[in-house]
FITORGU-491495 format. One record per residue: residue number from 0; residue in three letters; x, y, z of N, C-alpha, C in turn. Coordinates in steps of 0.2 Angstrom, whole numbers, plus 5000, padded with zeros to 4 digits. Layout:
<pts>
PT NUM ALA X Y Z X Y Z X Y Z;
...
</pts>
This chain:
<pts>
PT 0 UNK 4215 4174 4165 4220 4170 4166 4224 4172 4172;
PT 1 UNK 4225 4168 4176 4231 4171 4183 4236 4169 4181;
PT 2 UNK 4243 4170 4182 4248 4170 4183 4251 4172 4191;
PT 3 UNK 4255 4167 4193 4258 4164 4198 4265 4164 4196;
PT 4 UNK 4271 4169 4201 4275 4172 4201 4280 4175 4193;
PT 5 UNK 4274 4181 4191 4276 4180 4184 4280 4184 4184;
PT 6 UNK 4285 4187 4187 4293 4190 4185 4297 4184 4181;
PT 7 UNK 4296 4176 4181 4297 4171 4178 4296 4173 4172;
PT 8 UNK 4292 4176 4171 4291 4177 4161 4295 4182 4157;
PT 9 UNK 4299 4183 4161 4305 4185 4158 4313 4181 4158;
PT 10 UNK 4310 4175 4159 4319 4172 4161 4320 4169 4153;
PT 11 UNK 4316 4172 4148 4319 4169 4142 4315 4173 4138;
PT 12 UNK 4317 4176 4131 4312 4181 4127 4309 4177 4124;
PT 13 UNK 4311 4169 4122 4306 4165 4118 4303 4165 4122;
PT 14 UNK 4300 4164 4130 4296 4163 4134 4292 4168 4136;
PT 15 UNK 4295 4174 4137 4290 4178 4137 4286 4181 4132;
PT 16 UNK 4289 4182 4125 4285 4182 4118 4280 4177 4120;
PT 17 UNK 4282 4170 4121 4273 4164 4120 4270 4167 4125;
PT 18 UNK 4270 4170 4130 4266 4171 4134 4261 4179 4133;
PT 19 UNK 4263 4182 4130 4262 4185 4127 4257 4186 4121;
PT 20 UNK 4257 4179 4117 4255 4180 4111 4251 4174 4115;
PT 21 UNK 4250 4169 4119 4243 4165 4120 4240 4168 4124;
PT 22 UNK 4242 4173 4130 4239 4176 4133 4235 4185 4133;
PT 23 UNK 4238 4187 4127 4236 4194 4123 4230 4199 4125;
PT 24 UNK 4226 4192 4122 4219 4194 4121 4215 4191 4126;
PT 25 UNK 4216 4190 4130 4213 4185 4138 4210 4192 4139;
PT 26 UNK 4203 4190 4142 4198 4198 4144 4202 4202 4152;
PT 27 UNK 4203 4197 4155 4206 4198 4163 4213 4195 4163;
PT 28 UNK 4216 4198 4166 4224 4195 4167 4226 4196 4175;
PT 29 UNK 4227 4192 4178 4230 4194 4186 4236 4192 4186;
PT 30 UNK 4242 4193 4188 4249 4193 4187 4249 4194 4197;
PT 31 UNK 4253 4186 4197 4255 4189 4206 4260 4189 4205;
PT 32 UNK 4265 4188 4212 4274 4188 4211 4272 4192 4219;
PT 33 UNK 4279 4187 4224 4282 4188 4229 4286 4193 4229;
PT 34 UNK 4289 4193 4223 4297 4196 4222 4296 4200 4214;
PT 35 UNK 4293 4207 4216 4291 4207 4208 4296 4212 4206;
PT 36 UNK 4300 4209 4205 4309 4212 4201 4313 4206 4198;
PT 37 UNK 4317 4209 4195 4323 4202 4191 4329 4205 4193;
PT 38 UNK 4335 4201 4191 4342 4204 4192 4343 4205 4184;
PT 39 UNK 4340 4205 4180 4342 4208 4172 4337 4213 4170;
PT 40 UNK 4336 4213 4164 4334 4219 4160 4326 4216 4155;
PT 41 UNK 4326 4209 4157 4319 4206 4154 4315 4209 4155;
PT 42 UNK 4312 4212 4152 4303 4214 4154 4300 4210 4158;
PT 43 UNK 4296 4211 4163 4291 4207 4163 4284 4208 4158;
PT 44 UNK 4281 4202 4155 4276 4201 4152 4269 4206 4158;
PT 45 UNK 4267 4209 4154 4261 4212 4155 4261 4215 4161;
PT 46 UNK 4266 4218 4165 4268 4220 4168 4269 4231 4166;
PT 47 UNK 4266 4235 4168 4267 4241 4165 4273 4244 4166;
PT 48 UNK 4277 4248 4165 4284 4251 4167 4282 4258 4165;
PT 49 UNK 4284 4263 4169 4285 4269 4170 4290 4273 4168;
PT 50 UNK 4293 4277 4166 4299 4281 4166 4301 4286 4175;
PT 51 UNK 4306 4283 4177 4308 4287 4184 4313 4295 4182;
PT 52 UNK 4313 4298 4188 4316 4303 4185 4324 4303 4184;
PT 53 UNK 4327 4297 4183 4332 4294 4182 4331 4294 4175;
PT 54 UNK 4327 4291 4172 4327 4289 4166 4327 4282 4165;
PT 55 UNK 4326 4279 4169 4323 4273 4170 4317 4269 4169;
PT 56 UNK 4316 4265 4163 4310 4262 4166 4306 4257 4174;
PT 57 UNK 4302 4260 4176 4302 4257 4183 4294 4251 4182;
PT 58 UNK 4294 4245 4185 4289 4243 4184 4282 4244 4190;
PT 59 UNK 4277 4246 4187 4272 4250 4193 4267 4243 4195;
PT 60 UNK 4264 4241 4201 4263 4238 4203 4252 4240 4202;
PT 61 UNK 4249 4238 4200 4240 4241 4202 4239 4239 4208;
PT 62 UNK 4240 4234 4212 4241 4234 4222 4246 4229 4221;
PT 63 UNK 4250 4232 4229 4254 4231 4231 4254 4228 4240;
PT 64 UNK 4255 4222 4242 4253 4219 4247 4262 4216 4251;
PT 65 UNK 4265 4220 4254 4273 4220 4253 4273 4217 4260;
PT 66 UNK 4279 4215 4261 4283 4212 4266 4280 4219 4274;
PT 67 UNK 4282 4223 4274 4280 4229 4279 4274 4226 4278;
PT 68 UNK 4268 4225 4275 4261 4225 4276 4258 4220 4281;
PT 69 UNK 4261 4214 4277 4260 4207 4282 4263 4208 4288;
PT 70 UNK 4269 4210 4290 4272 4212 4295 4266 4214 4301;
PT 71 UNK 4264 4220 4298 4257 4224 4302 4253 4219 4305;
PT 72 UNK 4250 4214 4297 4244 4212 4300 4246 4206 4303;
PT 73 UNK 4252 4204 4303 4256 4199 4307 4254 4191 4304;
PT 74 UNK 4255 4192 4295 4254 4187 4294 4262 4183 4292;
PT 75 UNK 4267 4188 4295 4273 4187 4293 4277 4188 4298;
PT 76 UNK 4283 4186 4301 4287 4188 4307 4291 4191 4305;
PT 77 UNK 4296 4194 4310 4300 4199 4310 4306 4197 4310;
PT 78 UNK 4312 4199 4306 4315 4196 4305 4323 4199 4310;
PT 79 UNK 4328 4195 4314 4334 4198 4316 4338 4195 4314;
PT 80 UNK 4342 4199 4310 4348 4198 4309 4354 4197 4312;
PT 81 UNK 4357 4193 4312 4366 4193 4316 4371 4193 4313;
PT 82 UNK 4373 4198 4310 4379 4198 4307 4388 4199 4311;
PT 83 UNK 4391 4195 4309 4396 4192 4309 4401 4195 4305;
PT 84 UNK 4407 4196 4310 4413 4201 4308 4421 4194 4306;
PT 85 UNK 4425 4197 4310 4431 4192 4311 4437 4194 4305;
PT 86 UNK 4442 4194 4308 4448 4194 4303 4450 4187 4298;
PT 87 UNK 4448 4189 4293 4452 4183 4289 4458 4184 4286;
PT 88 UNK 4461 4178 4286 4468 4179 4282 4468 4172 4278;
PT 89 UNK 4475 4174 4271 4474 4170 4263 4479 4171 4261;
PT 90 UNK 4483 4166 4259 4490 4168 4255 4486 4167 4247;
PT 91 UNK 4492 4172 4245 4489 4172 4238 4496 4166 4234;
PT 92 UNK 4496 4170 4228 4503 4163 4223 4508 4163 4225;
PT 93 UNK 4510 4170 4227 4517 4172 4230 4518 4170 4236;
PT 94 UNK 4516 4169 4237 4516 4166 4246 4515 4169 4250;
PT 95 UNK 4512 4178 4247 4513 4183 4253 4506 4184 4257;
PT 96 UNK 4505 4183 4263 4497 4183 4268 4497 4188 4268;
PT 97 UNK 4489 4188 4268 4486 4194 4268 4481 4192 4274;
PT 98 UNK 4478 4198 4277 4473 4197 4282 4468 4204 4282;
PT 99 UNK 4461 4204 4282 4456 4208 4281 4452 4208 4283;
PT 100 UNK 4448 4211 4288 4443 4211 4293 4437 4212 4289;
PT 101 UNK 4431 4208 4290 4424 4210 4288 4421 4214 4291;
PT 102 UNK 4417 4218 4287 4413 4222 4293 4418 4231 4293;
PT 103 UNK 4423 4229 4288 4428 4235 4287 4428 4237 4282;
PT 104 UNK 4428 4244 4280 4429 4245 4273 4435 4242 4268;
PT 105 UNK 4433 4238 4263 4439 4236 4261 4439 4235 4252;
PT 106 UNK 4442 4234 4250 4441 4233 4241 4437 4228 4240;
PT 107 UNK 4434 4226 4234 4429 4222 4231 4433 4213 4232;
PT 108 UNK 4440 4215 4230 4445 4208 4231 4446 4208 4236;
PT 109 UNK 4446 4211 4241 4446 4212 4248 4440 4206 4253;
PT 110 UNK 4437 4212 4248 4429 4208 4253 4428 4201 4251;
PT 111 UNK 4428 4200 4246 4427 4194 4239 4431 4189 4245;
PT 112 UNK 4438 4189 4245 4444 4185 4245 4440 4184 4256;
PT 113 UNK 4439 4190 4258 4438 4190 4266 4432 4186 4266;
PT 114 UNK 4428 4184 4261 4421 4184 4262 4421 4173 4263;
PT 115 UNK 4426 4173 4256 4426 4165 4256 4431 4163 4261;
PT 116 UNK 4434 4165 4263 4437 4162 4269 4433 4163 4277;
PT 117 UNK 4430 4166 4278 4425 4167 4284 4421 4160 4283;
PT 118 UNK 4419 4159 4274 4414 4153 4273 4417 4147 4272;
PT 119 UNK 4423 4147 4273 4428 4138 4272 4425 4133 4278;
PT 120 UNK 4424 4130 4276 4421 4126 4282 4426 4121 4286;
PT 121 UNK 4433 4124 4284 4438 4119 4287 4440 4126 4292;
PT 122 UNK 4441 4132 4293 4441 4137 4297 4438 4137 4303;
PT 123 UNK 4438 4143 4304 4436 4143 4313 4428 4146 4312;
PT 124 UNK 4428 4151 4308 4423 4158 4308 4415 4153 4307;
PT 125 UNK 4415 4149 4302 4410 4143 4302 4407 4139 4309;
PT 126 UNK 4411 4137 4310 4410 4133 4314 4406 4135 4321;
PT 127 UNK 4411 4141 4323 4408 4147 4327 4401 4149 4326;
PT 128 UNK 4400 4150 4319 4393 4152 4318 4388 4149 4317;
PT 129 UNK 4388 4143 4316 4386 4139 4317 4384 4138 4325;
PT 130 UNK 4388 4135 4329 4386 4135 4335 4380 4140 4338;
PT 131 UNK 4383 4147 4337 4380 4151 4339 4371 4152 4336;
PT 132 UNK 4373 4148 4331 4365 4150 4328 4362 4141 4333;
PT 133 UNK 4365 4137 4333 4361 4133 4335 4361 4134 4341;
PT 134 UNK 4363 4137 4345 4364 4139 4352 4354 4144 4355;
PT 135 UNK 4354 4147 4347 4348 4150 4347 4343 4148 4345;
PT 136 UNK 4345 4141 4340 4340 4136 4338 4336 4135 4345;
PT 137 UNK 4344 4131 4349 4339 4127 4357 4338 4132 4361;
PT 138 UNK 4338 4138 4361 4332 4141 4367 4326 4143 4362;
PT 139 UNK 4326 4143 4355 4320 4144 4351 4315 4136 4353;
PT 140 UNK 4318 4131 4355 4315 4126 4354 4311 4123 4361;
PT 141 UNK 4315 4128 4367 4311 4126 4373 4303 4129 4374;
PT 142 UNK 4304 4135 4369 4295 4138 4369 4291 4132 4360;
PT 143 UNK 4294 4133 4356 4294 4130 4350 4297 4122 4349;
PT 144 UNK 4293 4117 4351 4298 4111 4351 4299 4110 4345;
PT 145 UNK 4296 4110 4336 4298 4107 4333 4302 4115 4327;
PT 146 UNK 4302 4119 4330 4306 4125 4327 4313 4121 4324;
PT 147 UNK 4315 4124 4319 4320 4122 4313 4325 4125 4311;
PT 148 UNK 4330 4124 4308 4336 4130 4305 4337 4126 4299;
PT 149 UNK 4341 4130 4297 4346 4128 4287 4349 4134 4288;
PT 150 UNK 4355 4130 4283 4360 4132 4283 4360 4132 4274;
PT 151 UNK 4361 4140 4270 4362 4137 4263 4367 4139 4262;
PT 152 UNK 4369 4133 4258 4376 4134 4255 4378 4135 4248;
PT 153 UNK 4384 4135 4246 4385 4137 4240 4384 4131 4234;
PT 154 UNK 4388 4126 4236 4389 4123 4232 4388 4116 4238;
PT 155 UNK 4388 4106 4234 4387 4103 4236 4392 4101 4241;
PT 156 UNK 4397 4102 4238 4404 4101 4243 4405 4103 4250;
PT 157 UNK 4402 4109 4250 4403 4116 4257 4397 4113 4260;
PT 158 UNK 4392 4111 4257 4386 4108 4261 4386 4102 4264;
PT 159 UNK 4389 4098 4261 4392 4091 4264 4397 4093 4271;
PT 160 UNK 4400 4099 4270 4406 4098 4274 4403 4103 4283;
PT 161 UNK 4397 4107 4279 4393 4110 4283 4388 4106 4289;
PT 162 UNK 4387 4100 4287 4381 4094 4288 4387 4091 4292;
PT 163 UNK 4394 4089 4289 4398 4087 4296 4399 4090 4301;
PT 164 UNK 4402 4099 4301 4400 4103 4305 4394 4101 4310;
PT 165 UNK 4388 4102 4307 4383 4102 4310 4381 4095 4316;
PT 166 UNK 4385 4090 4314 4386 4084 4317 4390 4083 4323;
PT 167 UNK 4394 4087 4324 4401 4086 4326 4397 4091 4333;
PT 168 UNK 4392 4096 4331 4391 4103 4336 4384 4100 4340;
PT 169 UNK 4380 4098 4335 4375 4094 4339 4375 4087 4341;
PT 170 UNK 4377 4082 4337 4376 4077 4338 4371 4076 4335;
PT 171 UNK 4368 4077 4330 4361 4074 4324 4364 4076 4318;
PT 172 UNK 4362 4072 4316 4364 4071 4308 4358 4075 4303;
PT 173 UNK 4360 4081 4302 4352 4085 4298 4353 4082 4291;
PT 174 UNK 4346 4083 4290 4344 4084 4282 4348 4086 4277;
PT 175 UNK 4352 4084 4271 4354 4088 4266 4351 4086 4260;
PT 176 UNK 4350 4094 4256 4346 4093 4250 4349 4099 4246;
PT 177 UNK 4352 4093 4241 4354 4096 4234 4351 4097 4230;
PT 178 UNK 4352 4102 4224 4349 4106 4219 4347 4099 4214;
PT 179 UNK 4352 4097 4213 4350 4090 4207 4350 4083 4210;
PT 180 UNK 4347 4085 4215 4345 4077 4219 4339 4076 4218;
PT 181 UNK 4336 4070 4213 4331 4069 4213 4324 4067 4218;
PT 182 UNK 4328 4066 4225 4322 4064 4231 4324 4073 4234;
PT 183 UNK 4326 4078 4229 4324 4085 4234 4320 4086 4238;
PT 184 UNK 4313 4085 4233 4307 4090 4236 4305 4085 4243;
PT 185 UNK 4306 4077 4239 4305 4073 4244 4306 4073 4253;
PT 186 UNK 4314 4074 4253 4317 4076 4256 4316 4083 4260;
PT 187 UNK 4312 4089 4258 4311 4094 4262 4305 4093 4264;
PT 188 UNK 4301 4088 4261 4295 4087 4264 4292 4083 4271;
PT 189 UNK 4299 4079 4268 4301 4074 4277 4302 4077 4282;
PT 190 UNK 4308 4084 4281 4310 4086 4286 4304 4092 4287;
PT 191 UNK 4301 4094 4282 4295 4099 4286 4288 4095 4291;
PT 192 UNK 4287 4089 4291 4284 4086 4294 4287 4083 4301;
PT 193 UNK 4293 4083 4300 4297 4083 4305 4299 4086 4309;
PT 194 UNK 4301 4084 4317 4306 4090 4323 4312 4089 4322;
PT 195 UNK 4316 4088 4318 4321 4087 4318 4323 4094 4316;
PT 196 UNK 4331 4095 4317 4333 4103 4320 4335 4106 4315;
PT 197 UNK 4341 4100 4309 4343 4105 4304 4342 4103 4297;
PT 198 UNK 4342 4107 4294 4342 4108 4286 4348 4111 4282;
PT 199 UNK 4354 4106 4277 4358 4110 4274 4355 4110 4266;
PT 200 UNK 4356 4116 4263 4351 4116 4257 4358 4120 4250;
PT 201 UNK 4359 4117 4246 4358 4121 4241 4355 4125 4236;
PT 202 UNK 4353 4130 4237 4350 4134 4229 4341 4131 4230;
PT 203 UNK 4340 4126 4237 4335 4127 4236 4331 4132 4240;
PT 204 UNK 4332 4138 4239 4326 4142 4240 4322 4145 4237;
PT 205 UNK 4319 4142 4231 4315 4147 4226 4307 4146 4229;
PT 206 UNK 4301 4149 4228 4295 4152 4229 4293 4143 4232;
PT 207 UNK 4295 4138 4228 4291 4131 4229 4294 4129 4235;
PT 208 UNK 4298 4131 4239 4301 4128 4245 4297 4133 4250;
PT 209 UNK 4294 4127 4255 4289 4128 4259 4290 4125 4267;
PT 210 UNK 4294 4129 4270 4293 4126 4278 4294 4130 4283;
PT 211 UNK 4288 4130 4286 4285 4135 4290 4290 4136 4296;
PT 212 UNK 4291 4128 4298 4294 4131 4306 4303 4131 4304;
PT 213 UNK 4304 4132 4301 4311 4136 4300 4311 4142 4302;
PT 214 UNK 4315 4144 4307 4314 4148 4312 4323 4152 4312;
PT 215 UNK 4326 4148 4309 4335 4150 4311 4337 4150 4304;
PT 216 UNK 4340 4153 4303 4347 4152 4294 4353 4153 4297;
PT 217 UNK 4355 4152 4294 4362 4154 4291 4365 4155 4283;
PT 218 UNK 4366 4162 4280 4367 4163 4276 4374 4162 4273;
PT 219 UNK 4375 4155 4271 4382 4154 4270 4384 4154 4263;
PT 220 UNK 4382 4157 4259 4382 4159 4252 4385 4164 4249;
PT 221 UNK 4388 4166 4244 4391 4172 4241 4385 4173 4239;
PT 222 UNK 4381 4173 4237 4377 4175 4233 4372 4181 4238;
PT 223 UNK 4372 4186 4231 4372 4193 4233 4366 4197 4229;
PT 224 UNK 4362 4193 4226 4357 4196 4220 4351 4198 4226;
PT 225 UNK 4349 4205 4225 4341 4207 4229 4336 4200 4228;
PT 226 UNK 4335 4197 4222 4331 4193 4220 4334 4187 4225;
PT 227 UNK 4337 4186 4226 4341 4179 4229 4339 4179 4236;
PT 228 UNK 4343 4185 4239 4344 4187 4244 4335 4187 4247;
PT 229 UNK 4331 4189 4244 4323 4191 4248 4318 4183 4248;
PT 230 UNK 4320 4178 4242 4319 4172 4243 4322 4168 4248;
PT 231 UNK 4328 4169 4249 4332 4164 4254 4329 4165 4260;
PT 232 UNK 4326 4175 4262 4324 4176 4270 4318 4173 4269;
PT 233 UNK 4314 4173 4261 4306 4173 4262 4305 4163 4265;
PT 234 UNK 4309 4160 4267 4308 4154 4269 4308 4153 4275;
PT 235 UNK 4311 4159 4279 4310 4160 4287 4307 4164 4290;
PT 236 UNK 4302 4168 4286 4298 4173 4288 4290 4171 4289;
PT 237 UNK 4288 4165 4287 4280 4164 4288 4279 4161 4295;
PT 238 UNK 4272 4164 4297 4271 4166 4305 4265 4160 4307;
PT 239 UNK 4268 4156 4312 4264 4154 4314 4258 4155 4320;
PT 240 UNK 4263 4157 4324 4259 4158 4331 4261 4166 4333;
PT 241 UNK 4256 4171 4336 4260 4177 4338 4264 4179 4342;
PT 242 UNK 4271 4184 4339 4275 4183 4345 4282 4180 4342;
PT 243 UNK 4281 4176 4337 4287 4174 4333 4292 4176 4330;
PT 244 UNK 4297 4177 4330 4304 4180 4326 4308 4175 4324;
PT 245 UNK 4311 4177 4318 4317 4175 4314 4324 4177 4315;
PT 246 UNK 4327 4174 4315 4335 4175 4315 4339 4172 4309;
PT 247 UNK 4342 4178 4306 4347 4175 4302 4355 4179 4304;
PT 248 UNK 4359 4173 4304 4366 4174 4306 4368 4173 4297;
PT 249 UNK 4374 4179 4297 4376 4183 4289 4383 4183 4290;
PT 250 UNK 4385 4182 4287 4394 4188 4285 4393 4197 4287;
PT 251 UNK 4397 4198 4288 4394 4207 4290 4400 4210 4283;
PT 252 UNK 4396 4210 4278 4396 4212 4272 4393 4218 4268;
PT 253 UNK 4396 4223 4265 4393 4229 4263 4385 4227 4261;
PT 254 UNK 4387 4224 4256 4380 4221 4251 4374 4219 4256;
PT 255 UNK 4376 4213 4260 4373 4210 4263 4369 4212 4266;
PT 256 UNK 4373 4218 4272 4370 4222 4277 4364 4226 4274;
PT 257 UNK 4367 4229 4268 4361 4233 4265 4352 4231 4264;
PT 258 UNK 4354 4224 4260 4348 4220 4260 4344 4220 4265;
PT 259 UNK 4349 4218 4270 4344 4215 4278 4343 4222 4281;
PT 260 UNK 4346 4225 4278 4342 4235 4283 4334 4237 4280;
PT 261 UNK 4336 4235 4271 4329 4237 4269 4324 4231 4265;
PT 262 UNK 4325 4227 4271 4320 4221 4270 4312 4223 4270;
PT 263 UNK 4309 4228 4275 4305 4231 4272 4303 4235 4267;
PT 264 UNK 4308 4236 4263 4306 4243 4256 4304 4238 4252;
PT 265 UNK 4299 4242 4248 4295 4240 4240 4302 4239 4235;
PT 266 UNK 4303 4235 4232 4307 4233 4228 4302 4236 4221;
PT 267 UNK 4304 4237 4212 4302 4239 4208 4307 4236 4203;
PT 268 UNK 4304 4234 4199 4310 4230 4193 4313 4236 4188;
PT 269 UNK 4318 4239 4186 4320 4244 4184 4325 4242 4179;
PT 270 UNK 4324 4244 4173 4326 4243 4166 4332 4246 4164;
PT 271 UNK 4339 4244 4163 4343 4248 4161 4346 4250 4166;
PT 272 UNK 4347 4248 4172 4352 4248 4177 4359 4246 4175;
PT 273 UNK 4363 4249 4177 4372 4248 4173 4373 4241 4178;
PT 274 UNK 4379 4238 4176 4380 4231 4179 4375 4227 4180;
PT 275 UNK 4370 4228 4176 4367 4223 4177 4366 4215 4173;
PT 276 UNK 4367 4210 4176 4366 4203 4175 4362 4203 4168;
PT 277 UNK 4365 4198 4165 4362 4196 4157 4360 4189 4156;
PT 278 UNK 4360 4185 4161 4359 4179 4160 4351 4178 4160;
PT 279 UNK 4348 4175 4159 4340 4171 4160 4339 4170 4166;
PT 280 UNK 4342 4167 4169 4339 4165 4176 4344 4167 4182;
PT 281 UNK 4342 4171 4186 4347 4177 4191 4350 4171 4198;
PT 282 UNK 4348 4165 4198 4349 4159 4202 4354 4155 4197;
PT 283 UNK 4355 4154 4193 4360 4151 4187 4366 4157 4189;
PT 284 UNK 4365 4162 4187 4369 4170 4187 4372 4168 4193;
PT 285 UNK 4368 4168 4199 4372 4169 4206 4379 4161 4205;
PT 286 UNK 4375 4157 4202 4379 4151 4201 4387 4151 4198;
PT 287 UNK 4385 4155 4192 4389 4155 4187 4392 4158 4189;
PT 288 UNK 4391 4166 4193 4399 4167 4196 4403 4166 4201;
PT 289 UNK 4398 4160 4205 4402 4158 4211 4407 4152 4207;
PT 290 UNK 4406 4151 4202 4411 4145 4200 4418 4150 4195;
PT 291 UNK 4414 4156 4194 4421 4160 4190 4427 4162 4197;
PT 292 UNK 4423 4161 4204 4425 4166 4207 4431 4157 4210;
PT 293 UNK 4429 4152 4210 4434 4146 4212 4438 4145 4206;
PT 294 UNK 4435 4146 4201 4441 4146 4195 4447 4149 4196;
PT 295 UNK 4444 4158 4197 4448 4162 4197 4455 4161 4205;
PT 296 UNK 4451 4157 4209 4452 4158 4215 4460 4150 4213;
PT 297 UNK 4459 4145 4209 4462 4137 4208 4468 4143 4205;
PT 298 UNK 4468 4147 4196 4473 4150 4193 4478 4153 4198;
PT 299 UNK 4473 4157 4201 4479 4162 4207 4483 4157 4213;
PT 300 UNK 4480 4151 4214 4482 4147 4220 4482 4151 4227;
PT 301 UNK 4475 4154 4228 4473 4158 4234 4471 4151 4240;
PT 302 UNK 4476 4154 4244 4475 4148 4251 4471 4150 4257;
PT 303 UNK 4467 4149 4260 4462 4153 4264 4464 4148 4270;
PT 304 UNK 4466 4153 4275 4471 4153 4280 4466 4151 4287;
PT 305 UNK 4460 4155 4286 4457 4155 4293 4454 4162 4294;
PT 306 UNK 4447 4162 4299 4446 4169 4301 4441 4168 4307;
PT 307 UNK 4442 4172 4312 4439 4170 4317 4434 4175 4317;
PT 308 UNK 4427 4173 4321 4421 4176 4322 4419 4179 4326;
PT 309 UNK 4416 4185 4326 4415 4190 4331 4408 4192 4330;
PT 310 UNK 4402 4193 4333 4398 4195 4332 4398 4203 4332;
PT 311 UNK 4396 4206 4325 4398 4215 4323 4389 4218 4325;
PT 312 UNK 4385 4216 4323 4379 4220 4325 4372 4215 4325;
PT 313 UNK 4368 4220 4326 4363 4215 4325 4357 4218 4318;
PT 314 UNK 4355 4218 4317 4352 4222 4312 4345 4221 4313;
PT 315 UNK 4337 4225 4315 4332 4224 4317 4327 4230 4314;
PT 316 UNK 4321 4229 4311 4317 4233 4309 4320 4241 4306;
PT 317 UNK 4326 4236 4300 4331 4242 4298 4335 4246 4302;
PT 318 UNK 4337 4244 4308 4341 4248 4312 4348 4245 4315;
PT 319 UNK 4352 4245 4315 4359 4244 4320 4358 4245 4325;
PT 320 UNK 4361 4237 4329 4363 4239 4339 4367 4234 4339;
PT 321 UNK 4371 4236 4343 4376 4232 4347 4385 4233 4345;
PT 322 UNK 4388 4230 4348 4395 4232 4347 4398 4225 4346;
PT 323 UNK 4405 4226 4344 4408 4218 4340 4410 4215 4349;
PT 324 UNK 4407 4208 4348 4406 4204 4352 4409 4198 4352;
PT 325 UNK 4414 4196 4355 4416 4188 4351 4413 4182 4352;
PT 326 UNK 4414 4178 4346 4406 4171 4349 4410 4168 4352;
PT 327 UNK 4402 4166 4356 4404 4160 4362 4404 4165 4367;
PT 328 UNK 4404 4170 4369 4405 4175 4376 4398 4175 4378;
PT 329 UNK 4398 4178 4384 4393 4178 4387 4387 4184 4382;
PT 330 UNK 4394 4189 4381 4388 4196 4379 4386 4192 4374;
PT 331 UNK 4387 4190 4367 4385 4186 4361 4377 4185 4364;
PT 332 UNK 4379 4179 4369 4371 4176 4370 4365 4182 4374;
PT 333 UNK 4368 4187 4375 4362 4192 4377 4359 4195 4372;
PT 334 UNK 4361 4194 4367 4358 4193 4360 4352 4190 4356;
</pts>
């Protein structure tokens, strides 16, 4: 029996137990997965685990064919990052503003509070980064004419309001595809056969979403899981011609940055990590707290002021370059 991205067989015990007990006694078992880790504590099914010198169980791989590998043999592009600084400011219930720079050491409700305000799409910071990626879109598209970008968002609202954006900067009207829109798949199938420039997506980036010439992102989303974060890049990394790179423009966020520095490293699913997520499916989890995080945000009546955008580094085969740059300046575009 094969299995096809079986880190799946743990997003429910009743699911992984069946699988398990239909598949037990199979004389051969092949087990693939892009992404072979969860953001919980699920076993994978037939998957070995090891004890680390943590005390950990770690999941051990029989081969291992990673992100670096394809890299090498260039069945995979290279990915650059553009991360995005900028001061935001928010009144809270009191009335009393605050303001917080991204890209600075700050508290968790710091960063939290600085992060969704850089992504209001009635602000400045958005709009900015936007431009600037589609800025890169159009010299991507004088060598690459049918080269592509997307934009994920959080939720439908902020994508809708991102698709105006995107209207207002280019003059075309992109693609949007929601999570519970039933012409979804339809929908990214038109635009992958298409030249048209943009794509706004919710939540669809999981393994089934397929389009090659998506060339540009923009990471507009709180959502922070290893597991989330490596499927939303793995949508802009497939290689067509050599010579190709990707670009993603991010929030310049402790978390965030990290991800994108160690996008080459081997990931292993590790049992018994502290905070770690309990729910079934790590794409619901990232959901579920982005809606505690608006709940929490309506009770306190948090006002989100504005935060202007400055490009803070570039992030490139795990490495940092450059200096905080403001968008729209010439140095930005030397970038």
């Amino acid at each position: 029996v094969v299995f096809d991205e079986i880190h799946h067989g743990g997003d429910a015990k009743s699911w992984g137990d069946a699988i398990r007990e239909a598949f037990d006694d199979a004389t051969r078992r092949l087990a693939l997965t892009g992404t072979p880790f969860r953001s919980d504590d699920s076993a994978i099914p037939f998957v070995t685990y090891e004890e680390d010198p943590a005390g950990f169980k770690t999941s051990v791989a029989d081969h291992t064919y990673g992100y670096s590998d394809a890299l090498a043999d260039g069945v995979v592009r290279p990915v650059m990052f553009m991360a995005y600084s900028g001061e935001a400011r928010w009144r809270d219930s009191a009335g009393e503003e605050h303001a917080a720079r991204l890209g600075e050491p700050l508290t968790a409700e710091q960063t939290a509070r600085a992060w969704k305000t850089a992504l209001n799409p009635a602000g400045q910071w958005m709009p900015a980064v936007i431009a600037a990626a589609d800025t890169r879109l159009e010299g991507l598209r004088k060598h690459v004419p049918d080269a592509g970008g997307m934009i994920i968002a959080s939720d439908q609202t902020t994508a809708r309001a991102y698709a105006d954006l995107l209207f207002k900067i280019t003059g075309e009207v992109p693609t949007v595809v929601l999570s519970d829109d039933k012409g979804a798949s339809d929908r990214i199938s038109q635009f992958s056969e298409s030249t048209s420039r943009w794509l706004v997506a919710v939540r669809m980036v999981s393994e089934g979403v397929d389009v090659p010439r998506l060339a540009v992102g923009v990471y507009a989303t709180s959502a922070s899981t290893p597991l989330f974060f490596a499927q939303a890049i793995g949508r802009f990394v497939r290689s067509r011609r050599p010579g190709e790179t990707a670009s993603i423009f991010l929030p310049s966020v402790p978390n965030l940055l990290l991800l994108a520095s160690e996008m080459e490293a081997q990931r292993n699913h590790i049992l018994g990590k502290p905070h770690r997520e309990t729910e079934d499916d790590p794409l619901d989890a990232e959901l579920a707290e982005q809606k505690r995080d608006e709940a929490d945000d309506e009770q306190n009546k948090i006002e989100y002021l504005g935060a202007d955008a400055e490009l803070d580094q570039v992030i490139f085969d795990g490495s940092s370059f450059g200096t905080a740059t403001p968008a729209g300046s010439d140095e930005e575009a030397d970038y």
